[in-house]
C-alpha positions in Angstrom: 96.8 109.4 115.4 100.3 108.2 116.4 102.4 108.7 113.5 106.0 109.7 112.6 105.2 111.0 109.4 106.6 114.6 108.4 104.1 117.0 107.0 105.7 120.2 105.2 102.9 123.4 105.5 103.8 126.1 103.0 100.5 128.5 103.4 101.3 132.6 103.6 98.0 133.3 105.4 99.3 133.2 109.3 96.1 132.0 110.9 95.4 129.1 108.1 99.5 128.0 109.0 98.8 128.3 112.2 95.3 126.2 112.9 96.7 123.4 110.2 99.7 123.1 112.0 98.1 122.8 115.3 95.5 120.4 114.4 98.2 118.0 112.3 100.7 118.3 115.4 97.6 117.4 117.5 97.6 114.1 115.5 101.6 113.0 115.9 102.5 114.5 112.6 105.6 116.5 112.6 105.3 119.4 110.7 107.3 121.9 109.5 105.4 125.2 108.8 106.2 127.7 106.2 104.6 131.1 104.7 106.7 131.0 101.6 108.5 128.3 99.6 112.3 130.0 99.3 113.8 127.6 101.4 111.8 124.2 99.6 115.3 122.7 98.8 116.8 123.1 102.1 113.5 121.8 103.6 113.5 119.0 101.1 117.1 117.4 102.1 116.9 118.2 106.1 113.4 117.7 106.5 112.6 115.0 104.3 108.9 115.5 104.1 106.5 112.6 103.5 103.8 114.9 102.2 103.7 118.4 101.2 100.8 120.4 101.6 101.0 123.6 99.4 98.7 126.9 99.1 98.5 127.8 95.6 98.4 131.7 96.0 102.4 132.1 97.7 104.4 135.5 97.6 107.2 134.4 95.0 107.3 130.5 93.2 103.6 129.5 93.6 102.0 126.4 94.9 102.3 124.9 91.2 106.1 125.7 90.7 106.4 124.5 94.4 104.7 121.0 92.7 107.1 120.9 90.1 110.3 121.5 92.1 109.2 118.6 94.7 108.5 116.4 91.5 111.7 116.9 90.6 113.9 116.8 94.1 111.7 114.2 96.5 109.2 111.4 96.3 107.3 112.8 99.0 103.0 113.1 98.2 101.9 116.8 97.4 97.9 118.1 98.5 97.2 122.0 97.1 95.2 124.2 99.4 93.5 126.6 97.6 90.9 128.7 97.3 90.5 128.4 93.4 88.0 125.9 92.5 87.6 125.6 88.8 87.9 122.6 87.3 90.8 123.5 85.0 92.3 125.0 88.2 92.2 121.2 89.4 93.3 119.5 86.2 96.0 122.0 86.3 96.9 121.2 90.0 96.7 117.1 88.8 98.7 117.9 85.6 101.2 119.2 87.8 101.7 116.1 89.5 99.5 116.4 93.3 98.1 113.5 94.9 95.3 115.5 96.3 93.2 118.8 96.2 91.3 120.6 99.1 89.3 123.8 98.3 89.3 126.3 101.0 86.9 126.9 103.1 87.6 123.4 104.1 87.2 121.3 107.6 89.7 120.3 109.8 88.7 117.2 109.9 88.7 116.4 106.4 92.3 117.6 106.1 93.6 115.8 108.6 91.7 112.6 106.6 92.8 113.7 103.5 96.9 113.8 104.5 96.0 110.7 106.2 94.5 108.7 102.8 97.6 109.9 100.7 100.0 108.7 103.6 98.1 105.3 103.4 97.9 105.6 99.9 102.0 105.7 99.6 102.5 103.3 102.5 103.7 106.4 105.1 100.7 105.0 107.5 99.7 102.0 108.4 96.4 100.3 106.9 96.2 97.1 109.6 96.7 98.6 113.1 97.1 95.7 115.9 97.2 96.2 119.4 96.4 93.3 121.5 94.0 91.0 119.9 92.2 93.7 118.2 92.8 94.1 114.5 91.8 97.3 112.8 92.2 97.5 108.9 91.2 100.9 108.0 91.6 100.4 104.4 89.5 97.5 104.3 87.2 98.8 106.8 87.1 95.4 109.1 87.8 94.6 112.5 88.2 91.7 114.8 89.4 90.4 118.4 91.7 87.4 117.5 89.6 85.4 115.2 86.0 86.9 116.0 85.6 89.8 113.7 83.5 92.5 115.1 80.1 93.3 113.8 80.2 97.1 113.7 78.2 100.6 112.3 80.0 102.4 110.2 79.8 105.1 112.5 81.3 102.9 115.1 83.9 101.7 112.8 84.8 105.1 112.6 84.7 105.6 116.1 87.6 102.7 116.6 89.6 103.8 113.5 90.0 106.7 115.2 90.8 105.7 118.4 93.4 103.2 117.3 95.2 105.2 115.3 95.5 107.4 118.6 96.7 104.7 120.7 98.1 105.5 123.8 96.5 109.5 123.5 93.9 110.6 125.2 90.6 112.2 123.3 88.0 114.8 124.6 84.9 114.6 123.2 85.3 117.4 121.5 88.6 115.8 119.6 86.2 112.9 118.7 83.2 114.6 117.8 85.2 116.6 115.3 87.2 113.6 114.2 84.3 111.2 113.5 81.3 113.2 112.8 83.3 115.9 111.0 81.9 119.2 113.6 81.9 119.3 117.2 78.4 121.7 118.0 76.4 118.4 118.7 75.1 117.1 122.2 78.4 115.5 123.0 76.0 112.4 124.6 76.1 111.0 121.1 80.1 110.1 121.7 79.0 107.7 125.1 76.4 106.4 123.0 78.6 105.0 120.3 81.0 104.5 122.5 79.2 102.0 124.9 77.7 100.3 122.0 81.5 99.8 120.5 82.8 98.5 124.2 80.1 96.0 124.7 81.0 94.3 121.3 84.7 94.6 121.9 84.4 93.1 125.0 82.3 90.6 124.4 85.6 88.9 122.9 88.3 90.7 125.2 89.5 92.7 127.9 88.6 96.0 127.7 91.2 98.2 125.7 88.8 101.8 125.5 89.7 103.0 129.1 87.8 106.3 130.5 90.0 109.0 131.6 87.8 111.0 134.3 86.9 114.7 133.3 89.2 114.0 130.1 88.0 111.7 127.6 89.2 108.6 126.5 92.1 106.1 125.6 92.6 102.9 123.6 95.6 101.1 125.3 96.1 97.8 126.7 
C-alpha cells in the first residue's frame, strides 16, 4: 500500500513493536514506534500522527489515559491492542473514545486492514484508486477499465485491491498470500491462479498493468 499516512505504535512488548512496525512500514506507512507513552505530547505536535495504535497494558499512563490525552490534543484515529477481551473492557475502550479494537493474538493481516478501514474511514486513504484506465473503489468494492466495469470474485477483487493500493511495489507471493487470504502456509499456486484469471479480465479491456517480476513477484504499474 503506498501511503503517506503516519502511524504512532505505543506497545511495551519489544517483539509485538517490533513485527507491527515492520509489517506497517512494509505497507508505506510511516511509523513512529514507542514502548511507553511519556513522550505522547511531543510525538503529537512533531509527529502529527494520523492514527494511534495503543497497547492497553503500558508501564506508566495506560492505553486508556493514552486515549484520553490524544482526545484531547489531536484529531488523529486511536485502535487499542490488547490482550483483554471482555466486553466491558471494549465498551470501556469505545467509551474512551477509539475508533477500533484488536484483541491479541491477532493476524498481521488483519491489522494492517484494520489501520487501513479507520484511515479510509477518516479520509487519510484513498477509497477510489486510479491508475490508467483502471478504477478501483475499495469502499464500494467495484472496478472497471474506462467505462467497462470488471466482472470480478471477491477473492479476485481482493487480489486487485491489494495490488493497487501497492502500486508501483513489488509483491512475493508470500506478501500476497498473507495479504489476501489472511496466512501464507498454502500451495502458493493458488496466487497464479487468481492472478491469471484477474489478468485475462483486465486485459480483455486494456493493456496489461499486472507486470511479473522474475523470481520476485509481482507489480501493478503502467
Amino acid at each position: 500500500m503506498i501511503s503517506s499516512a503516519r502511524i504512532l505504535l505505543v506497545e511495551d512488548d519489544e517483539t509485538i513493536r517490533t513485527s507491527v512496525a515492520t509489517a506497517l512500514g512494509a505497507e508505506g506507512f510511516v511509523v513512529s514506534a514507542r514502548e511507553d507513552g511519556t513522550a505522547l505530547d511531543d510525538d503529537v505536535a512533531s509527529f502529527v500522527p494520523d492514527i494511534a495504535i495503543l497497547d492497553w497494558m503500558l508501564p506508566g499512563p495506560n492505553g486508556l489515559t493514552l486515549a484520553a490525552q490524544l482526545r484531547a490534543r489531536s484529531d488523529c484515529a486511536v485502535m487499542m491492542l490488547t490482550a483483554r477481551d471482555e466486553v466491558d473492557d471494549r465498551l470501556r475502550g469505545f467509551a474512551a473514545g477509539i475508533d477500533d479494537y484488536l484483541v491479541k493474538p491477532f493476524s498481521m493481516a488483519e491489522l494492517v486492514a484494520r489501520v487501513s478501514a479507520v484511515l479510509r474511514r477518516r479520509g487519510r486513504l484513498p477509497s477510489v484508486i486510479e491508475i490508467d484506465d483502471l478504477m478501483v473503489d475499495v469502499e464500494g468494492a467495484r472496478a472497471a477499465r474506462g467505462d467497462t466495469p470488471l466482472a470480478l470474485t471477491a477473492t479476485e477483487f481482493r487480489l486487485l485491491s491489494f495490488l493497487a493500493q501497492s502500486r508501483g511495489r513489488t509483491l512475493s507471493k508470500g506478501q500476497i498470500l498473507t495479504q489476501v487470504w489472511g496466512y501464507d502456509d498454502i500451495d502458493a499456486n493458488v496466487v497464479e491462479v487468481h492472478l491469471s484469471s484477474l489478468r485475462r479480465k483486465m486485459e480483455a479491456n486494456g493493456p496489461r498493468l499486472i507486470h511479473t517480476v522474475r523470481g520476485i513477484g509481482y507489480r501493478l504499474s503502467t
